[in-house]
C-alpha positions, 0 to 999 in steps of 0.5 A, a space after each residue: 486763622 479762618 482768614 488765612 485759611 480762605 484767602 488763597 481760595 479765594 484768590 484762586 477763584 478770582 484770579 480770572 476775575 477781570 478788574 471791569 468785573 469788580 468795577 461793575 459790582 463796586 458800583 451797586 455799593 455807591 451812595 449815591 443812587 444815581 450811580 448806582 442806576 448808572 452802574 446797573 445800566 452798564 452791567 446790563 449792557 456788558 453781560 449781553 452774550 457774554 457768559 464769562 462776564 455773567 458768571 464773574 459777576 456771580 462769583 463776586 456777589 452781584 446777585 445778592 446785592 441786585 436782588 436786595 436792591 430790588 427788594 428795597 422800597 427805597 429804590 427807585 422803580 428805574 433801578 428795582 426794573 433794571 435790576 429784574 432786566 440784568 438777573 433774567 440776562 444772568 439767568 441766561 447763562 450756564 445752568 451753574 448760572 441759575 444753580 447760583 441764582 436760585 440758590 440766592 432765593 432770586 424766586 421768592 424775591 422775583 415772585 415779591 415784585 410781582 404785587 408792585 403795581 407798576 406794570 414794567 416791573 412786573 414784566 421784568 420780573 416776569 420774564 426772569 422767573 420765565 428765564 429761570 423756570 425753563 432751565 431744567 435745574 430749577 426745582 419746578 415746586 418752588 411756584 408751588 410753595 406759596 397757595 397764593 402765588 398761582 392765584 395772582 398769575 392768573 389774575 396778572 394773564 389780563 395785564 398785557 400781551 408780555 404778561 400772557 406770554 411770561 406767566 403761560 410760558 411759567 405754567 407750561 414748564 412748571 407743569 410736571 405732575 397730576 398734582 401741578 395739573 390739578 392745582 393751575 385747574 383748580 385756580 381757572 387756568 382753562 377759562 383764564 388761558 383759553 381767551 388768549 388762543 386767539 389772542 392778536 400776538 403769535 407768541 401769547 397764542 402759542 404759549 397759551 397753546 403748549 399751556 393746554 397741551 401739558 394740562 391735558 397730558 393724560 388728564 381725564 378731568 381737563 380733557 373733559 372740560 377742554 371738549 367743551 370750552 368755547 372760545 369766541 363762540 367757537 369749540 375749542 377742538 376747532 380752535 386747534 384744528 384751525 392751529 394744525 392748518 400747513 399755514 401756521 407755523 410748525 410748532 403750532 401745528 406739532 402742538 395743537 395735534 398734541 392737544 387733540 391727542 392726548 384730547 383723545 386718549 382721556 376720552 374726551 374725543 372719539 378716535 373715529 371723530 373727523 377731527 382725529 381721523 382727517 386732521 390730527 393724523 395726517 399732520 403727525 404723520 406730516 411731521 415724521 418726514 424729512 424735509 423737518 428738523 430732527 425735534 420736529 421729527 421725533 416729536 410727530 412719531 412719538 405723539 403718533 405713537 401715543 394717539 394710535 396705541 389702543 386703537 387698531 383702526 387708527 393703526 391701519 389708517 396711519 401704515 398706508 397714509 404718506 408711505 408712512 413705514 417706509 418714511 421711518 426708515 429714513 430715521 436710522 439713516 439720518 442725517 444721509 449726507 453731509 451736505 443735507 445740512 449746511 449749518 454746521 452747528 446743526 449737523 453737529 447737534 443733529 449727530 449729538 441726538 440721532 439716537 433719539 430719531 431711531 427711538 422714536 422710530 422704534 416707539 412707532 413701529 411698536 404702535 403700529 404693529 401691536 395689533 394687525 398681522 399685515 402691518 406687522 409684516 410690512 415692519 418687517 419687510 422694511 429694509 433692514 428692519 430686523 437687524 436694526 432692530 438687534 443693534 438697538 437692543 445693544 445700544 448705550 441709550 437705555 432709552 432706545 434699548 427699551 423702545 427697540 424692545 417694545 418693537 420686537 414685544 410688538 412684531 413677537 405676536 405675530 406667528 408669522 413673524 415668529 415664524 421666519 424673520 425671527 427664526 432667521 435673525 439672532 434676536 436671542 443674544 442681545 434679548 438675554 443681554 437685556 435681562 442682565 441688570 436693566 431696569 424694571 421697565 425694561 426687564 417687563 418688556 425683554 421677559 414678556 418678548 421672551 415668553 413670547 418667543 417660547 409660546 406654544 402658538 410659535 413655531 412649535 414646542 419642539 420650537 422651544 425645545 430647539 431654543 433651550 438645547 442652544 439658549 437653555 444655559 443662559 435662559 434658565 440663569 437669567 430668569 434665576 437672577 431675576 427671581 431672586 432679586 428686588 424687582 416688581 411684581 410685573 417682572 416676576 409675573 413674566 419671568 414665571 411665564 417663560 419658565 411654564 413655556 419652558 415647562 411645556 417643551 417637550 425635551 425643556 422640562 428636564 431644565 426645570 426638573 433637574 433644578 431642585 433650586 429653581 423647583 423650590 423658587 416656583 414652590 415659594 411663589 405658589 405661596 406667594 401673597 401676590 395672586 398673579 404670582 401664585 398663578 403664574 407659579 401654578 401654571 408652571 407645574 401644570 405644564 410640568 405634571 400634564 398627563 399626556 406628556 412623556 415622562 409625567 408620571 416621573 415628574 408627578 413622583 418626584 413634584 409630590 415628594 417635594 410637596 407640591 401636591 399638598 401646595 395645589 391642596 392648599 390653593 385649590 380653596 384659595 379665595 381667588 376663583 382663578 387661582 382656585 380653578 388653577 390648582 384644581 386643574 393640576 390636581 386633576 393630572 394626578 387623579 387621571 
């Protein structure tokens, strides 16, 4: 029965499987080795550029019988490194293609071959495990697996030119954690990797490049080692200063200034150092033009964007160098014409990823202006800058919702800004949108932006109480699903935030004092495990029961009955000094 239950299966599976595919596979079971040889030689030849012919090839079981010939130590080193070749040409198939591969255990078997002391089957099984590595269906771990593995590719990096590139290449894309970070460290990958940066060959000094620029990634221990290293007498930060000159090749300039970047932002380089100030800037700043391609684009404004976000004086270096907010706009217009690009192909892979030119738009201009109030009004006073940054909030890329939200968490603290492009420009709607349903990190920021929008220092609080008369119905249900569901601390925190900047409206308190739910909900959090949260929770009903407002004897009253005043009782001997000075505070409302 089981046969006749596969067999149709199976013919519809290979029924557009050609009969040269079969003669392919066919010739890997030949007892004569030679024909053998031969037949891998052809199927070499025929895969090139064909994926059609490399996933019929797949589905008829050439993987595992390819793989089992170069396991085979009978075998001779010709076929074992031919065999190596036709994987790594599958390999750069589909990514159904390396799911398949992968799933034949190709990488235990490649990483085998690797202590075969033939120098071109090393390169061959090499280049494969790179092919399949940098597909990012690859579970990454695998290289990690056996202790032993990152030890021998360190020691295979002195072996050739293609063995520095191969195994630099592997570490770069399989370098994704603290952990992994830790570990290439650990086993000498800075001293190992650190000679090739002025190896002869572009391509090792380019891989050894992006080698060092994802093991700095935000790692203080690498970064701190990296300032020190010298290579042929020289500091490693002007070995990349060299790498950022307009002469290199672009790639190498974008890389190298990331090194220093994330360089600086462990620490390891001060952020007024010439190297960051003269070099590093103004070649990211370089990349945001358009005369560069769109990944070049995105890659120099979200790398400025990380190196300029803690620090306002590279902030105010970065707005006046090349006209450098005025040039972001161009990255929501992009591309301007058809006729910009003549490489169709391009345009349409261009088309395909201009959100993400506007998300990181957004991401810079959030950098910029997090901190200098005449930055954040030249943002502003960029052509049509409010409004997009509206249509970003509603755009189906959550990724761009979030960098727009961060834009407008950004201009939001300026008063200023409060107190015209955002009173002129409908941002409530899609901010209130935001709250519904989206992601914790998105929810922080969309709640922060709204407490700032309700802060006393913006228009005012009758500036509040004009919000909650038009906006109080979808406010007050927004911050109610957010209380009520599964979110983190970070998000609850805010959401008590805007209900005490509601609390401090003149007429908006009523929202909350007429809400004998919500009431209960700010009760609960005062007795909250959390600290930030009771904190923010105590400053609400300060805000609530303050002496000097209208009706506040009303609202004591009716704050005692539900118990509140025992609640502040209980928190003012609270071990927290905050907390404790907090609820005295409010205790003080009713004793005046």
């Amino acid at each position: 029965m089981a046969c006749l239950l596969e067999a149709p299966l199976r013919i519809s599976v290979l029924s557009e499987v050609t009969a040269t595919s079969r003669h392919y596979v066919d010739r890997l079971f030949d007892p004569d080795p030679q024909k053998v040889l031969q037949g891998v030689i052809e199927m070499k030849n025929a895969v090139i550029g064909n994926n059609k012919q490399k996933a019929n090839l797949i589905v008829l079981g050439a993987v595992q019988r390819l793989l089992y010939l170069l396991q085979q130590s009978s075998s001779s080193l010709e076929l074992r490194t031919d065999c190596a070749v036709v994987l790594g040409s599958l390999a750069m198939g589909t990514e159904n293609n390396i799911k398949s591969l992968v799933d034949c255990h190709i990488i235990p078997a490649l990483l085998q071959g690797l202590l075969c002391p033939d120098l071109i089957f090393i390169e061959a099984c090499l280049r494969c495990l790179r092919t399949v590595f940098i597909s990012p269906v690859t579970p990454v771990q695998l290289l990690y697996t056996d202790p032993t593995v990152i030890p021998h590719l360190m020691s295979l990096l002195s072996r050739s030119h293609r063995t520095q590139e191969y195994t630099t290449q592997i570490f770069s894309h399989c370098c994704k954690t603290l952990e992994h970070q830790t570990v290439l460290f650990n086993h000498g990958a800075i001293q190992n990797i650190a000679p090739l940066l002025i190896s002869p060959s572009n391509k090792v000094r380019m891989q050894a490049l992006k080698c060092f620029s994802v093991l700095a990634y935000e790692n203080t221990q690498v970064s701190m080692t990296l300032v020190n290293v010298l290579v042929d007498g020289e500091l490693l930060s002007q070995v990349f200063v060299r790498m950022m000159q307009r002469d290199q090749p672009i790639e190498m300039q974008l890389t190298a200034a990331k090194c220093l970047t994330y360089m600086c932002r462990a620490g390891a380089i001060r952020t007024d150092d010439s190297c960051i100030v003269l070099k590093t800037l103004p070649c990211l700043v370089r990349m945001c033009s358009k005369e560069h391609l769109l990944e070049e684009r995105v890659e120099g404004a979200e790398t400025l964007a990380f190196l300029m976000e803690p620090d306002v004086e590279l902030q105010r270096i970065a707005s006046t160098t090349d006209h450098l907010v005025a040039m972001l706009a161009d990255y929501f217009k992009y591309p301007s014409s058809v006729s910009a690009i003549a490489d169709i192909k391009r345009l349409d892979h261009d088309l395909k990823h201009a959100h993400e030119l506007r998300q990181a738009a957004f991401k810079l201009y959030a950098s910029l202006g997090s901190n200098d109030e005449d930055i954040r009004k030249k943002i502003t006073e960029t052509e049509n800058m409010m409004d997009r940054i509206v249509s970003g909030l509603s755009e189906s890329s959550i990724k761009v919702r979030l960098a727009a939200v961060r834009c407008l968490h950004s201009l939001s603290r300026s008063v200023q800004q409060l107190r015209t492009s955002f009173h002129d420009h409908a941002v409530w709607k899609p901010l209130m949108k935001l709250l519904q349903n989206a992601p914790d990190e998105v929810l922080v920021m969309a709640s922060s932006t709204l407490c700032n929008l309700l802060l006393e220092f913006s228009p005012s609080k009758e500036h509040i109480d004009q919000i909650m008369s038009s906006h109080g119905k979808q406010i007050m249900q927004a911050v109610t699903l957010i209380l009520e569901a599964e979110h983190s601390v970070e998000v609850k925190e805010q959401t008590l935030c805007i209900l005490a900047n509601i609390a401090d409206g003149s007429t908006a308190k009523e929202l909350i004092m007429t809400n004998d739910d919500m009431l209960q909900k700010i009760k609960y959090y005062m007795g909250h495990s959390n600290v930030k949260l009771q904190l923010a929770a105590t400053f609400c009903i300060s805000n609530l029961i303050w002496n000097e407002e209208d009706g506040s004897q009303e609202r004591q009253d009716k704050l005692r009955e539900m118990g509140f005043v025992d609640m502040l009782h209980k928190l003012s001997q609270a071990c927290d000094a905050n907390l404790s000075d907090r609820a005295k505070v409010a205790m003080q409302q009713y004793l005046a």
